[in-house]
SEMI-543528 format. One record per residue (C-alpha): residue in three letters; x, y, z. Coordinates in pm, whole numbers, plus 32768, in hexadecimal, padded with zeros to 4 digits. Layout:
ALAXYZ ...
REM end
This chain:
UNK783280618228 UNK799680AD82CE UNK797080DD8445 UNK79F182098534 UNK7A3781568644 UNK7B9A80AA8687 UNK7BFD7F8C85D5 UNK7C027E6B86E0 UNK7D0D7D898684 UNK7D667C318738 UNK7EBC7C608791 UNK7FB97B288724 UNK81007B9A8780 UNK81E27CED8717 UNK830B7D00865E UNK83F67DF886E2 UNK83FF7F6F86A8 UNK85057FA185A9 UNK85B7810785C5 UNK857E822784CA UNK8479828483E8 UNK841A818E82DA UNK837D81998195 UNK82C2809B80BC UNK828380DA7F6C UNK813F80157EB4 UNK812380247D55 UNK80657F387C53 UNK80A57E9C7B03 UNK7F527EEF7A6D UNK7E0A7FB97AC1 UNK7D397F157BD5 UNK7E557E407C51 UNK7DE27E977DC9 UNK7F207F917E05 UNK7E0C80647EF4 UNK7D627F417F9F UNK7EDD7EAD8020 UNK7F48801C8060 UNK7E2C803C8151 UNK7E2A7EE281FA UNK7FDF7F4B8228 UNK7F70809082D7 UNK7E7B7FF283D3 UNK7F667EEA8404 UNK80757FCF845D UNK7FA480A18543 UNK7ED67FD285DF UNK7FC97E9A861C UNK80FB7F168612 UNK80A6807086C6 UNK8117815D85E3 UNK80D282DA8579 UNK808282A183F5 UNK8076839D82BE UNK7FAB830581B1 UNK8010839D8051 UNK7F3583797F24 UNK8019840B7DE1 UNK7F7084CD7CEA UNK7E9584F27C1F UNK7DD183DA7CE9 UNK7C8F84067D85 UNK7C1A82C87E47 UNK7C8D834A7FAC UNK7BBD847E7F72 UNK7A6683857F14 UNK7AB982C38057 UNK7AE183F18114 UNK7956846B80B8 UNK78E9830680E5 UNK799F82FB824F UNK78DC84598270 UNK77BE8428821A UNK77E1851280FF UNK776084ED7F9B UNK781984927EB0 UNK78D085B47DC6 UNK79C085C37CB6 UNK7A9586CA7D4B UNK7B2087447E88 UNK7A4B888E7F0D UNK7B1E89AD7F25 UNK7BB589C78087 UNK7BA7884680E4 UNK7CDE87E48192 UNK7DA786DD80A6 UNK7DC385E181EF UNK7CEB855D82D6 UNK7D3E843983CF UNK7C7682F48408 UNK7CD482048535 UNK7E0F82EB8546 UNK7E7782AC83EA UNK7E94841A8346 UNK7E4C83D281CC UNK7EC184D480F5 UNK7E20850E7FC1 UNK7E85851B7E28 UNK7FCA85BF7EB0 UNK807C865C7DA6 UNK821185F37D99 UNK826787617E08 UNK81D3870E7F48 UNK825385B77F92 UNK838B8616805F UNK831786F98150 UNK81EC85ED81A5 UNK830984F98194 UNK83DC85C3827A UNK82C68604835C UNK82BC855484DC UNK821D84018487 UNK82A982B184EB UNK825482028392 UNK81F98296822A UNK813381B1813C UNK815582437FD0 UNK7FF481D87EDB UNK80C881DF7DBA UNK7FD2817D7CB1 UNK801680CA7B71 UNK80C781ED7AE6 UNK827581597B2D UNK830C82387A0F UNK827A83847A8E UNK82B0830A7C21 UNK83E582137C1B UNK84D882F57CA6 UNK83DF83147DD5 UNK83C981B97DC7 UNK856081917DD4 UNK855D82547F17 UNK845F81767F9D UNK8515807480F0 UNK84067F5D808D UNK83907F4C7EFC UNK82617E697ECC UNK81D47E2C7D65 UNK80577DC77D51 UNK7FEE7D227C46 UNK7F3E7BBF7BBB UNK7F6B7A667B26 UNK7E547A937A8E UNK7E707A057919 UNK7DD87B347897 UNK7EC17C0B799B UNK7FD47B6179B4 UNK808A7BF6788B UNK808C7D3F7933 UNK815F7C887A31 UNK824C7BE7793F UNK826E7D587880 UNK82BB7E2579E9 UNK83D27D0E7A48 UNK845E7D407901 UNK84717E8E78F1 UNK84F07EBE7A74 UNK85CA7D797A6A UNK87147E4D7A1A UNK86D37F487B32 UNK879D7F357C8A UNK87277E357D59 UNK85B27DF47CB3 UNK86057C837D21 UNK85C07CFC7E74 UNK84607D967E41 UNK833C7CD97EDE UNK824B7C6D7DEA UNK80F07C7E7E90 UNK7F877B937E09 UNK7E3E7BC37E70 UNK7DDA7A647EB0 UNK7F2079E27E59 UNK7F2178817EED UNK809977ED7F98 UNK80C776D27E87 UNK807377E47D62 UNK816678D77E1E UNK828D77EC7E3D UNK8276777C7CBD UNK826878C87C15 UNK8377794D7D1D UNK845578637C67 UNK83D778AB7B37 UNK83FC7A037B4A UNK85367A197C45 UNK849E7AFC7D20 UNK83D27ACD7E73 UNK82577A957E49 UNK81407AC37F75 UNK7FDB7A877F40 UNK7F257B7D800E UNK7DEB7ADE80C9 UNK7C677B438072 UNK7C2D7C908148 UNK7ACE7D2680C2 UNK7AE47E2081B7 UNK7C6A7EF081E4 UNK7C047F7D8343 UNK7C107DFC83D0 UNK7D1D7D1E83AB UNK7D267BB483F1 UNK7E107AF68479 UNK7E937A4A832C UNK7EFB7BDF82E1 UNK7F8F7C2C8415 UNK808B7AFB83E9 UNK80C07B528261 UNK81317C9D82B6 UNK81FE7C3F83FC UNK82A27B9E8319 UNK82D17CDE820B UNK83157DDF832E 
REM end
């Protein structure tokens, strides 16, 4: 069960602020790829260690931020959103915004906060021009054998695309040695991400991946 109070996080050391607002974008190769899970650990990271005021966007038609929402409320569990519910709430002052429809993006976007982080979903035909405007693009996907063909068919079909080669490519579980070989392979920078069961609490092996993303 996620917990209400503040995330308690052993400070290492801080990187420093960098000016403007910026904007990651998080999309996956394949369905279950983890694009939510990362998106969520990148939010608490950025609030909680680096300080900042962070707008969570899920992109429709999605609906996971609205299941953690009734689970972090102590709600039960429904298939739609009752009529009048807010489309935000906040959670250790993240403000996740939820199955946001592309109409909507820019004025969220636009809006006062520090640091956007854009759930992107699996979907990079209908949302790649979101993705473009994106300052950081990470890719999650897998090396698993029975995954990692949705890898090989995303590279190929974004290879030709203006400055892909710079796109972090993010694992769940992803070990150094694996990341450095199918970097190579692939031409493109790899990063395993570290076992987090639960988003809300980072370990130190995260903080230090993402120090080094941010």
């Amino acid at each position: 069960r996620m917990r209400k109070s503040p995330i308690l996080l052993k400070r290492i050391s801080r990187k420093g602020n960098q000016p403007g607002k910026l904007v990651i974008g998080v999309i996956g190769t394949h369905h279950g790829s983890g694009v939510t899970h990362l998106s969520i650990l990148l939010a608490n990271y950025l609030s909680e260690w680096l300080g900042k005021n962070i707008a969570y966007i899920e992109c429709y038609p999605q609906k996971d931020i609205q299941y953690m929402q009734y689970i972090y409320e102590g709600k039960s569990m429904r298939g739609e959103e009752s009529t009048g519910e807010k489309n935000f709430f906040t959670i250790h002052r993240v403000t996740y915004y939820k199955s946001v429809r592309p109409v909507d993006l820019a004025e969220i976007i636009g809006d006062s906060y520090d640091c956007v982080v854009l759930d992107l979903g699996m979907d990079f035909i209908k949302n790649k021009h979101e993705f473009f405007r994106c300052d950081r693009k990470l890719v999650v996907s897998s090396l698993a054998p029975w995954k990692q063909r949705e890898l090989e068919r995303f590279i190929e079909l974004t290879c030709h695309m203006n400055q892909s080669d710079e796109w972090l490519y993010m694992i769940p579980f992803g070990q150094s040695k694996e990341m450095k070989q199918v970097g190579k392979e692939f031409q493109r920078q790899f990063f395993g991400v570290p076992y987090e069961p639960n988003p809300f609490s980072l370990s130190a092996e995260t903080i230090h991946l993402f120090q080094k993303l941010i």
